[in-house]
N, C-alpha and C positions, 0 to 999 in steps of 0.2 A: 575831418570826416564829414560826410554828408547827410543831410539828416536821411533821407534815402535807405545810406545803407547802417546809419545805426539804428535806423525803427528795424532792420531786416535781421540785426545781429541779438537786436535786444527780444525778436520774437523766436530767434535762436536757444536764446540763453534759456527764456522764458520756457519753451517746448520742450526742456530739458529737464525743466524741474519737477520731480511726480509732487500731483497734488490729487485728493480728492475730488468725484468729479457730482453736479448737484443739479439739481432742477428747482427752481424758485417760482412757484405759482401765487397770484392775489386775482381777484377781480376788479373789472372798470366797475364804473359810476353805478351800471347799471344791474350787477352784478354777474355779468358775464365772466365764466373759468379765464385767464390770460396764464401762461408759463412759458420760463426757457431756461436751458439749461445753461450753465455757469459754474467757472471751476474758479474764479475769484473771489473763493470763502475762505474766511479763519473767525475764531473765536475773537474774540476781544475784551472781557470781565467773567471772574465765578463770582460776584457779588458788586452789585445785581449781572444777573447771568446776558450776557450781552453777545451778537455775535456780528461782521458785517460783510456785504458782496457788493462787487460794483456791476455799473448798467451801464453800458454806450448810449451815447447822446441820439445816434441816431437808430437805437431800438423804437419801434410801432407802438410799443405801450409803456413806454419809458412813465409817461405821466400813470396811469395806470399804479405803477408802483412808487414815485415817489411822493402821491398826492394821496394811496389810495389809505393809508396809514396802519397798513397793515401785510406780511406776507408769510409762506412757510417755505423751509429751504430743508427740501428732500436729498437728504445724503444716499445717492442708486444704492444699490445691490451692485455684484460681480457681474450679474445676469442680466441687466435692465440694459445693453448694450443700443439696443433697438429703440427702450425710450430715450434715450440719452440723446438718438439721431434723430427720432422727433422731433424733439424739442429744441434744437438747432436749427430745423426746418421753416424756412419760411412757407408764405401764402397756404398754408396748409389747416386746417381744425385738428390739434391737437390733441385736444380731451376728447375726440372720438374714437384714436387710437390708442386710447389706454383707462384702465378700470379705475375710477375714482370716485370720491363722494366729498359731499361738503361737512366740512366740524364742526362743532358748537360753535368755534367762533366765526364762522362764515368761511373760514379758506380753505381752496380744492385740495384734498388731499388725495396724492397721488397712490394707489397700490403699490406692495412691495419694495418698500425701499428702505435699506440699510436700518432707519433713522429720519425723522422729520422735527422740525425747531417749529413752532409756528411763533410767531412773533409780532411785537406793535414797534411799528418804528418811532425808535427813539431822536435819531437824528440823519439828513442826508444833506451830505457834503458834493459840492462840485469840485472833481478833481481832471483837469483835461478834459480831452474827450467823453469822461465818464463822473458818473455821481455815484459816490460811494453812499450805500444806505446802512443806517447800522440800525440794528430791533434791538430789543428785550425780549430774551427766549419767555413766553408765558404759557406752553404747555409742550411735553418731548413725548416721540412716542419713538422704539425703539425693538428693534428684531434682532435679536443677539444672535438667534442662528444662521445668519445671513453672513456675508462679506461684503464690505464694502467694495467700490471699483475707484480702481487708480487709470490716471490719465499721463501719460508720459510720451514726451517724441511725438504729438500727435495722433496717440493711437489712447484706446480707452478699452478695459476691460477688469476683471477681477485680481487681484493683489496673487503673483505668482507665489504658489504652494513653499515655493523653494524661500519665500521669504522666511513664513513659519517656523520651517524648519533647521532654518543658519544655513544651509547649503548655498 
């Protein structure tokens, strides 16, 4: 098989499998807001509380985040459909399009979202194309009457009702 078509089968498989979908904001050098959204998150320890997401080599503020030694990874809302394509968005100013403030520890946090981890990076790995950054959650903040958004087939939005219910 060609590599071709097993990058094309493997972004198949990949599109297939619902995952939680997130937005990971830090700031550069100078402390300018930087984010983008990314559904390559999973936990990784409950002691000490650890979590990790990866970054393509050829993202604009890739150093940004592996240098900056610090980020927080905004688990959306059902609803944030709109920021989530934001922040996909290139050449664009992102933190104009949406309500945020900075936290005691310095990182953008973004309005309504599910859930946010702020985090210090523990360690970031080069894997391929992309560098896997793993934090240490050091403060959660968390909206329990919200839903989180699932991301499956390509398409993104709030976790169908019919899951809740067994139907």
């Amino acid at each position: 098989m060609e590599k071709a078509e097993q990058q094309n089968l493997f972004k198949e498989v990949m599109g297939n499998y619902p995952t939680g979908v997130t937005v990971v904001t830090g700031v550069t050098k100078d402390g300018t807001p930087v984010g983008l959204t990314v559904n390559s998150f999973a936990s990784v320890s409950l002691d000490p509380l650890m979590v990790l997401w990866s970054i393509d080599h050829g993202v604009s503020t890739i150093k940004s985040f592996t240098e900056g030694g610090k980020f927080a990874v905004h688990v959306l809302s059902g609803n944030q459909q709109e920021l989530c394509k934001t922040f996909a968005t290139k050449g664009i100013d992102r933190f104009s399009q949406c309500k945020w403030e900075m936290s005691k520890s310095g990182l953008p946090i973004i309005e309504g979202a599910f859930g946010v981890l702020e985090c210090e990076t523990f360690q970031a790995v080069e894997a391929g194309d992309h560098t896997v950054l793993i934090g240490k959650v050091t403060d959660i903040h968390i909206h329990k009457e919200k839903e989180p958004m699932l991301y499956h087939r390509r398409f993104f939005g709030p976790i169908p009702a019919a899951f809740y219910s067994g139907k």
